[in-house]
N, C-alpha and C positions, 0 to 999 in steps of 0.2 A: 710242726715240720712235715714237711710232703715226701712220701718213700714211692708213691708209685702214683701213673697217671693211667685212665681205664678210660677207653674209648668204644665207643658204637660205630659200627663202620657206615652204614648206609646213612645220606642225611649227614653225614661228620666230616669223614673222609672221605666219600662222595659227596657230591651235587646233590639236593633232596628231591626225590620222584614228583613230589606234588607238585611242579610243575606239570611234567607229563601228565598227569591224571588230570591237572585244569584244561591241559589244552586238547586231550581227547574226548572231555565230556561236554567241550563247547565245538567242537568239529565235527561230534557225534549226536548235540542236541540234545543232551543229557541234562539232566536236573545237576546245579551246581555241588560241587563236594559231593555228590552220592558216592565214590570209590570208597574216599577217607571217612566218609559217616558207616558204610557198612563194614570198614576195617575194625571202626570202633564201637556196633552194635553187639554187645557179647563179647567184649574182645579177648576173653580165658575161653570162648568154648565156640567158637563162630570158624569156620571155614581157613579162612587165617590162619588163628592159632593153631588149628589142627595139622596144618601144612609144612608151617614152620617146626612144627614136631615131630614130623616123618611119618604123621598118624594116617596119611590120605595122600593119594597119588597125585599127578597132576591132571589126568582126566575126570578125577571123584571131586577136586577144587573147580574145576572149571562149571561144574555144574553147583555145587551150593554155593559157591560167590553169585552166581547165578539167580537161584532163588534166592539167597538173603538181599541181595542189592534191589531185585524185582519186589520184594515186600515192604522196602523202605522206598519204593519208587520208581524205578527203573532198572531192566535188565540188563546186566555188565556181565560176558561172559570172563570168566577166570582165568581165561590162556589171553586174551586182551591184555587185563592188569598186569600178569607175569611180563608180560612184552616191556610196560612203561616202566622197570626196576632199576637197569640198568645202572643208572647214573654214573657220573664222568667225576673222574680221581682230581681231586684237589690240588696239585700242587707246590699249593702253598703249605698244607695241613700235611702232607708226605715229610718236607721240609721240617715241618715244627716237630715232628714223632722223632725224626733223626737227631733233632738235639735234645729234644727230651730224652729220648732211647739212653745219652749220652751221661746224663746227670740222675736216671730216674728209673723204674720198674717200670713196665709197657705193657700194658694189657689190652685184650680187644674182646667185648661181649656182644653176637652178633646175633641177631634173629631174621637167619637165614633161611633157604628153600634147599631142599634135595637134590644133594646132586643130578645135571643134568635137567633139571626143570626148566630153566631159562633157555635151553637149545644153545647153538653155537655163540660164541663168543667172539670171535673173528682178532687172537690172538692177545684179547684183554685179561685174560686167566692169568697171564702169565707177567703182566703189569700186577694182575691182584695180588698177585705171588708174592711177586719182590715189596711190594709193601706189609703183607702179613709177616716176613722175616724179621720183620723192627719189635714186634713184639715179643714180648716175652714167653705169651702164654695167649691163646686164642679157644675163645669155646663158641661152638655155634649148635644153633637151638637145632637144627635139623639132626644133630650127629647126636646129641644128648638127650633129645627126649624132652626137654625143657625148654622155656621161653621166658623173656623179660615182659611182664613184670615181676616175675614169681622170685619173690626174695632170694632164694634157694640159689640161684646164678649167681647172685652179686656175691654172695659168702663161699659159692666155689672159686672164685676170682682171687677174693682175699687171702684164702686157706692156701692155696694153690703160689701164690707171690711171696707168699708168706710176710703178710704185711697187716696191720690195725686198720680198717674201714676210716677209721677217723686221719688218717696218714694219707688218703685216696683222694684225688680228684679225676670226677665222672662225666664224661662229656656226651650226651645224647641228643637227637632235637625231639623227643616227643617227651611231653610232662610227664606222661604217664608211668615213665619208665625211670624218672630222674627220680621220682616219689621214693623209690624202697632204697634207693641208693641213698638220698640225702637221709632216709630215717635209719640207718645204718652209719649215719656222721659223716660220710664224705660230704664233702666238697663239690658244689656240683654246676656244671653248667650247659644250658638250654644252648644249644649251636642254631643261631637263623641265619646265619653268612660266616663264613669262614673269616670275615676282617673281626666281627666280635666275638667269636668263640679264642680268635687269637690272644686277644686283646685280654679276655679274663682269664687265659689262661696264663699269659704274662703275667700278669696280677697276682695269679692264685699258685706260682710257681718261683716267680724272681729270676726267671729266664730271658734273653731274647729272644725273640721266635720270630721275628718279622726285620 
C-alpha cells in the first residue's frame, strides 16, 4: 500500500534543462554533453555538489565549473550553466500532485542553488510557490547542507512524513539519485516526459492523473 508520493522538482515538475545545455553547447561549438559529463565527473565533491550545498558562492562556481569542464575538454563558465536551469512548470505534473496531494503524503526532495543565484525570475518564484504548497514537506539541498544522492535525504523525507520507505513512491530523472531511494524500498520511477512518468505513476498509485 502506497502512504506517500516524493518528487524531485527540476526535470519532474519542470521541463528538464538538458535541452538547454544541448543547445548551448552546439550554438557555442562545444564538445557534446561536456555540461552533464562534468556535472557527473566527481559528482559528491565537484563544483556542483558544492553549490548545491551552500558550500561556495556563485562567483567561487562560476570559476571551478570552469576549470573542471576545461579538463574534461572545454571551458563552460558557471554563470552560463546557472542561466540554462530554469525550466518551465509542467502542467500536467501540477495537475497530477493535486490529486495525489488528495489521496496521498507529498513530498519534494530538491537539489537546489542558493538563494538568489539564478538572478531575477520575472514573477516565476511565485508560480514556484503556489506549486511547493501542495507538498507536505519540501527539503532543499542548498538550505540543509545536503544533497541527493546522499541517502541521508531520502530518510529525512521518510522520518519527517512519517511514513515506511517501502510505502514511497520516488520520482526523479537522473538514476543516480533513484539508486538510494529504490535501496531503501520505494518505488521508484525515472521521469523522461511527463506522459510516462504519468503513466507509472498511475500504475504505481491506482489513481487518475491524466
Amino acid at each position: 500500500m502506497i502512504s506517500a508520493v516524493i518528487f524531485d522538482f527540476g526535470g519532474v515538475i519542470t521541463s528538464s534543462p538538458f535541452e538547454a545545455f544541448a543547445h548551448y553547447e552546439q550554438s557555442h561549438g562545444l564538445p557534446k554533453d561536456i555540461i552533464r559529463r562534468t556535472n557527473a565527473d566527481n559528482h559528491f565533491e565537484n563544483a556542483w555538489a558544492k553549490f548545491e550545498r551552500a558550500e561556495i558562492d556563485l562567483a567561487t562556481f562560476d570559476a571551478l565549473f570552469a576549470a573542471e569542464s576545461k579538463a574534461l575538454g572545454a571551458e563552460v563558465p558557471g554563470r552560463d550553466v546557472v542561466k540554462l536551469l530554469k525550466g518551465e512548470i509542467r502542467p500536467e505534473m501540477v495537475e497530477a500532485l493535486r490529486r495525489i496531494k488528495a489521496a496521498f503524503k507529498t513530498g519534494c526532495i530538491t537539489n537546489n542553488l542558493p538563494a538568489n543565484a539564478m538572478g531575477s525570475t520575472d514573477g516565476r518564484a511565485l508560480y514556484v510557490a503556489e506549486v511547493m504548497v501542495l507538498f507536505d514537506h519540501v527539503i532543499e539541498s542548498a538550505k540543509i547542507g545536503l544533497r541527493k544522492p546522499d541517502p541521508r535525504i531520502y530518510t529525512m523525507m521518510t522520518d519527517k512524513l512519517a511514513v515506511d520507505p517501502k510505502a514511497c513512491v520516488y520520482l526523479d530523472d537522473l538514476g543516480v539519485n533513484l539508486k538510494p531511494a529504490r535501496d531503501l524500498g520505494m518505488t521508484t520511477i525515472k521521469v523522461t516526459s511527463a506522459a510516462q512518468a504519468l503513466a507509472e505513476l498511475e500504475a504505481a498509485t491506482g489513481l487518475k492523473l491524466t
